[in-house]
Phi, psi and omega in degrees: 000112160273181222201143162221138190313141170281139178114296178265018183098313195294182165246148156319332203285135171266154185265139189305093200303162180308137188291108168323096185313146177230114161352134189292331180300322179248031160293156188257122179223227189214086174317328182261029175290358161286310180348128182056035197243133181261141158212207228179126180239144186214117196068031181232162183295180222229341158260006161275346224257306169311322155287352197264336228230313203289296199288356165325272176312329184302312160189115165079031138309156175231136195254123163245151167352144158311316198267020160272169181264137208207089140064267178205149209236086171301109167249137157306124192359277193310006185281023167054224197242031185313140163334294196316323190294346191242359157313305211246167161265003180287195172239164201248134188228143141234185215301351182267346144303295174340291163321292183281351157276353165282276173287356170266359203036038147213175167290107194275133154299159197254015198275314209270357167212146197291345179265012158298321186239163197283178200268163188253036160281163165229142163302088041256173194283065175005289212272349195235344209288353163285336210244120193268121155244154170197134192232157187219117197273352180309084181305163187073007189243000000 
């Protein structure tokens, strides 16, 4: 039950401060959840590849030679129907699995969204080479 001040309106009550968000940093997960896990980087440029390489390892990952057989096989989105996929047994992923087994701290299945694994198209799209798209995560522009 609240009381209001004569006069002014107010409630007596002070209101209940807001909950603190808590940080991806300080959530409690399993920082080594790549652990006893190999993957294998493919299509990417030699400073991305190295960041892909960095937070892999941070946890607990392993990197192998390319032509090994691995795990998990990092690709680019577009990377299609490329050879390697029918070459390996690993699975073929990308970096935006990588991104999301990362804020959630563990390993996802890559079944539950589509851009996890690469799209099975081949590139570029015949039917689009007319067509300008352009996105912006900026509001108002």
């Amino acid at each position: 039950m609240t009381s209001s001040k004569e006069g002014d309106g107010r409630s007596s009550q002070k209101r209940p401060a807001a909950p603190t968000p808590v940080s991806p940093r300080k959530r409690r997960r399993d920082d080594q959840f790549f652990a006893s896990h190999t993957f294998t980087i493919f299509g990417f440029a030699q400073s991305q590849r190295s960041e892909i390489t960095k937070v892999i390892e941070e946890n607990g990952g392993t990197i192998l030679d390319q032509n090994s057989d691995a795990d998990f096989h990092v690709v680019t989105l577009s990377f299609g129907t490329n050879t390697k996929e029918s070459n390996s047994t690993g699975i073929l992923v990308t970096v935006c699995w990588i991104e999301s087994c990362i804020v959630e701290g563990r390993i996802l299945p890559v079944e539950t969204v589509p851009t996890y694994t690469p799209l099975r198209i081949k590139f570029p799209i015949p039917e689009f080479q007319n067509f300008v798209i352009s996105t912006t995560g900026i509001p108002g522009r």
